[in-house]
C-alpha positions in Angstrom: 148.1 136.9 35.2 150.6 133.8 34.4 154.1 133.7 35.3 156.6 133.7 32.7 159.7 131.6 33.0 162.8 132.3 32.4 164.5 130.2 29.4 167.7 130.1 32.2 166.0 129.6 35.5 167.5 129.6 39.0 170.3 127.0 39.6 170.9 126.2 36.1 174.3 124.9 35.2 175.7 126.9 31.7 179.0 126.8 30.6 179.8 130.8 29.9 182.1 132.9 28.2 184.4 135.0 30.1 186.7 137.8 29.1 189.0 135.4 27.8 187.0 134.0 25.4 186.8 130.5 27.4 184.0 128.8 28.8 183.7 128.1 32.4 180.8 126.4 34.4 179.0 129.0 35.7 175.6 128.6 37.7 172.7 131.0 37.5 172.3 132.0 41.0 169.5 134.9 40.1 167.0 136.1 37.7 165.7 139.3 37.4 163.9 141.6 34.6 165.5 144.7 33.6 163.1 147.7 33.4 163.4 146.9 29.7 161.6 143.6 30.3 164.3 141.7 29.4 165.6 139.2 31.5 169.0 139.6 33.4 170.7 136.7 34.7 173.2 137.3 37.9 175.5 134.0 37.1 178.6 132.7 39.9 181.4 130.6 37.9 182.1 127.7 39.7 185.5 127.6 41.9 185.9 131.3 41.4 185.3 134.3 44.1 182.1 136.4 44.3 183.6 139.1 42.9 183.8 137.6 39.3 180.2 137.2 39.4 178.5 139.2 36.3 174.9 140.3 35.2 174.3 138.9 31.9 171.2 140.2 29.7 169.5 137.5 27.2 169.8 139.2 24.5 173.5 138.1 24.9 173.0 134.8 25.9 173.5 133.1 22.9 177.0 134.5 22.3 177.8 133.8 26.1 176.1 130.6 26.9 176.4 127.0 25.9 174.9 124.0 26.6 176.0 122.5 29.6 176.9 119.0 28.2 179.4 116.6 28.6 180.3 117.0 25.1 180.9 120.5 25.8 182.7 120.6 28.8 185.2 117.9 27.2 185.5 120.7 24.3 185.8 123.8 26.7 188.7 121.8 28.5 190.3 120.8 25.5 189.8 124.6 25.0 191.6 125.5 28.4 194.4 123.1 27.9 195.6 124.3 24.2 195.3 128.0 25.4 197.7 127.2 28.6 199.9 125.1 26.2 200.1 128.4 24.3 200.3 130.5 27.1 203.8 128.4 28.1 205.4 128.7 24.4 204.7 132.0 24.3 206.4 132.6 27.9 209.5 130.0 26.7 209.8 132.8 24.0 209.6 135.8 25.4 212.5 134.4 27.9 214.3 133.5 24.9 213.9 136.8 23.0 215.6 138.3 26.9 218.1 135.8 26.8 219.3 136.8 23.1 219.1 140.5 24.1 221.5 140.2 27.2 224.1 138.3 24.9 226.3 140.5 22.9 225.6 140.1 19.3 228.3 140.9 16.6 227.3 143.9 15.6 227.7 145.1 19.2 231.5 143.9 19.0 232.3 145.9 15.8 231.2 149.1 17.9 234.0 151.3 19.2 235.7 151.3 22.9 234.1 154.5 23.8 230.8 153.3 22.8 230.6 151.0 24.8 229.6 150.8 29.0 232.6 151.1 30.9 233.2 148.2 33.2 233.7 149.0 36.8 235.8 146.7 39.2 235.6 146.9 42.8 238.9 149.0 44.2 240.6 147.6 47.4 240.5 150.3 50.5 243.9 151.2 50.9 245.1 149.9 54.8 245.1 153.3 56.0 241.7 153.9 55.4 240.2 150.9 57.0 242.2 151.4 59.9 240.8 154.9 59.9 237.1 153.2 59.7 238.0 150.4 62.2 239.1 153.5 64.8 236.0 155.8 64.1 236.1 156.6 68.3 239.2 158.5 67.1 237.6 160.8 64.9 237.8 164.5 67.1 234.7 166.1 67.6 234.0 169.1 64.9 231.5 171.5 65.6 230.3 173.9 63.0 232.0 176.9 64.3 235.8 175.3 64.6 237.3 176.3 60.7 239.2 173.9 59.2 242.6 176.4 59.7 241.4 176.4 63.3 241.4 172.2 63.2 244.9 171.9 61.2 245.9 174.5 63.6 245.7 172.1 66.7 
């Protein structure tokens, strides 16, 4: 009985599609068949931790794979660099978008007083009371049967 090969043997370099829709080098590490017969390649992208490794089928190889070529790897980084580029714009604007919602806009200044949040300022503590926090050793002992007629008593 012959041996078939696999069109992706072991240690093959392929440049893969991942999740998010970019190609990244990825090496088959191993070849299997299913109990389908169809071929299963276990593939490790390059760079990346083992657990991103994934089982891909060939029958969905030729939506997943590409030629691992010098013309395409120039074309999957091209690939990588316009998707970060876009990746940044879309970031400048969603700060932007924030920015332009914590500024008041006019229609926010025609609403009424009581609409609005109140602003709260921080109150000074009156002397009396930080002396009273600075002298908390003075502060009498109160135990829970002593009534507070009992305590303005003494």
């Amino acid at each position: 009985m012959a041996s078939e090969t696999p069109p992706y043997p072991q240690s093959t370099l392929v440049l893969c599609k991942h999740t998010d829709n970019l190609y990244y080098e990825a090496k088959v590490i191993k070849v299997n068949k299913n109990k389908a017969g169809e071929w299963v390649y276990r593939l490790h992208y390059t760079g990346w931790n083992v657990r991103y490794d994934e089982n891909i089928k060939h029958s969905d190889t030729p939506s997943r794979f590409m030629a691992y070529t010098p013309e395409n790897i120039e074309m999957t980084k091209q690939q990588k660099d316009s998707a970060i580029a876009l990746s940044k714009i879309a970031a400048k604007k969603k700060r932007r978008a924030d920015e332009e919602e914590e500024t008041p806009s006019i229609q926010s200044s025609n609403l009424s007083t009581t609409e609005q949040r109140p602003q709260f300022t921080k109150q000074p503590i009156p002397s009396g009371v930080m002396f009273m926090l600075q002298n908390v050793r003075n502060v009498p002992n109160l135990e829970e049967k002593t009534s507070v007629d009992d305590f303005l008593k003494k």
